[in-house]
N, C-alpha and C positions, 0 to 999 in steps of 0.2 A: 066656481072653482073649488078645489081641494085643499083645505087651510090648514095647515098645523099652525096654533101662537106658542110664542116662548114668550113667558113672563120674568120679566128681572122682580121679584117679591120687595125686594126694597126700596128698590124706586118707584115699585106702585105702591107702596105702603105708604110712602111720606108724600108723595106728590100729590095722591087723590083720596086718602080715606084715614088718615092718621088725626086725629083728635076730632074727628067725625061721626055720628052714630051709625056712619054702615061699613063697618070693619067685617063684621060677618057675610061677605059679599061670595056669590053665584057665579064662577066664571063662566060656567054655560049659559048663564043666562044674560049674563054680559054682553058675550060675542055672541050670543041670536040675536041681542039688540043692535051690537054696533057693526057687525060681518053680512048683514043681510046679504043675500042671494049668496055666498057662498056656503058649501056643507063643511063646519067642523070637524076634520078627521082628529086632532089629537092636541089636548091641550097640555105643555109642558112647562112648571111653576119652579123658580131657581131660587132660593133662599138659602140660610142658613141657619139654626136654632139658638137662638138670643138665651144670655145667662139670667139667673133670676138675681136680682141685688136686694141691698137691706130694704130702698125704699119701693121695693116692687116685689115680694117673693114668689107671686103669684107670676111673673111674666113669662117665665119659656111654659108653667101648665097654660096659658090664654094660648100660647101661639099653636103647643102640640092639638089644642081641642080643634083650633082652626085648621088645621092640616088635614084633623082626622075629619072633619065637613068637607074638605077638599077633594078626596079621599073617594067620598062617597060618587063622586062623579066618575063615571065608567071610565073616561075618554081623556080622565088627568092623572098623569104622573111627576112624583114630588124628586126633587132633586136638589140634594145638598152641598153645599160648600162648607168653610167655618170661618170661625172667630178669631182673629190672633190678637193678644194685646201685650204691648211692652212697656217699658218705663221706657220715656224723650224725654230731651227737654228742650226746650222753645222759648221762643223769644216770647217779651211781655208786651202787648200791643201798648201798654201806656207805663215805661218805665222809669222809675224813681231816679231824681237826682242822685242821689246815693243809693248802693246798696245794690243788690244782685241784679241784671239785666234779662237773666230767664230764668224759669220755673221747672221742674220737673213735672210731669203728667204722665198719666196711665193712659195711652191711645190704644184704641181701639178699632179693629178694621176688618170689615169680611173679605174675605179671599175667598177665588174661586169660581163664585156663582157666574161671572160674566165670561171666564174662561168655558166653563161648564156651556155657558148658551151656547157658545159661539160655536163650541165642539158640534152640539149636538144637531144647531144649524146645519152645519156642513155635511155629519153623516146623515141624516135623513134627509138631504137633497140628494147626495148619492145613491143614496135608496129609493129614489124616487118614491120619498113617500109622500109629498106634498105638490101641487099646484102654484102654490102662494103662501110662501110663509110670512107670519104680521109677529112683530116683535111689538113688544110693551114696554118700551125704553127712552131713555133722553141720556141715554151712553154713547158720546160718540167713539170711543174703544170699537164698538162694532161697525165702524164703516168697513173695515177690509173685507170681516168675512159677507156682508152683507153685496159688496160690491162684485165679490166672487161669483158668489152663488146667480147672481144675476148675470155675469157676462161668463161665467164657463158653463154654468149646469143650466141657465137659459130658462130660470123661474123667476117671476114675480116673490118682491119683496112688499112689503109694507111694514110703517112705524104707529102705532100708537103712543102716542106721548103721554105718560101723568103727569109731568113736572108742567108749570105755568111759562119754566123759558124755554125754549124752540134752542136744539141745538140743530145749528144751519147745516153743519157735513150731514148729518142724519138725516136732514129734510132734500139735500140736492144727492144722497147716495141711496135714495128708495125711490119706488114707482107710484105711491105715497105715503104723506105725514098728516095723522087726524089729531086732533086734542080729544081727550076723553070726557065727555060731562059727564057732570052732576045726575040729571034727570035720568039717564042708562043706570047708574049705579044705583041710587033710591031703588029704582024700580028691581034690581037685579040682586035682593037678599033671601039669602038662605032662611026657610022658617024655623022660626026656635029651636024646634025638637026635631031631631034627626037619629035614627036610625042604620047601623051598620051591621058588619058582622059581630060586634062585639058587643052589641046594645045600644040602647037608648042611650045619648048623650044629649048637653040643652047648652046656647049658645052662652059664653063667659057673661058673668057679670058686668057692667061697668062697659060691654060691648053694644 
């Protein structure tokens, strides 16, 4: 069948590859592992560009290099959301006899990208531009439009999970739900040095 994936970036970031040595990963070469018999028409990555802080100043240059290795794959396009943070305050999970019972905090939150999938889910079912669309998520926020697309536009869904818990709407509102290993990934990195239009680049350090 004819596959477009939509990746949620964050949820496959902390679910399968976040304090891991294969951060620098292949999506194409992912999904020829784990989509067999299907052809890849168009892979679609939803993120949003992380600030750099005092203990990290290197973190949004590590994410844009990976983007721009992304990039490099004909058949993917990047797609952004953002970052909103404010000053809350919340309660203290373990609080004092005396003295204040919540704390202020700077939270932090992306917005967007999950809107962004869902959108783009639905217009290129309209477009008939896929067969079978596979998300890469453990969002249940997408059961509607997932459920749509499959009872009006009358295409195959599919869930790739990174996270380790199984969200249940998402496994009984697709046609199915896989876990993602380990061993697909290993095998599925980008080599060091890559090549674009802009030159030679080489994968971050520490990655």
């Amino acid at each position: 069948m004819i596959a477009n994936v939509y990746i949620d970036g964050f949820n496959f970031y902390y679910g399968c590859v976040k304090d891991t040595p294969y951060r620098w990963l292949d999506f194409s070469k992912l999904f020829a592992l784990t989509l067999q018999g299907h052809k890849i028409n168009r892979i679609r990555y939803f993120t949003a560009l992380v600030n750099a802080t005092r203990d990290d100043p290197q973190k949004r240059q590590r994410q844009q290099t990976y983007i721009r290795a992304l990039e490099t794959i004909p058949y993917l396009t990047v797609h952004f959301g953002h970052f909103l943070s404010n000053n809350v305050r919340m309660p203290l999970a373990r609080p004092p006899n005396s003295g204040p019972r919540t704390v202020e905090v700077i939270k932090t939150e992306e917005k967007g990208s999950d809107v962004n999938l869902a959108t783009q889910l639905l217009v290129d079912g309209f477009r008939d531009d896929y067969e079978l669309a596979v998300l890469v998520t453990n969002d249940s926020d997408l059961v509607s439009p997932i459920e749509f697309v499959r009872a009006e536009l009358n295409k195959k869904v599919g869930v790739l999970n990174p996270q380790k818990r199984v969200s249940h709407a998402l496994q009984q509102s697709a046609d199915f739900n896989r876990s993602i290993r380990r061993g697909p990934i290993r095998a599925s990195q980008f080599p060091v040095t890559l090549v674009d239009s802009k030159g030679t680049f080489h994968r971050p350090k520490g990655w």
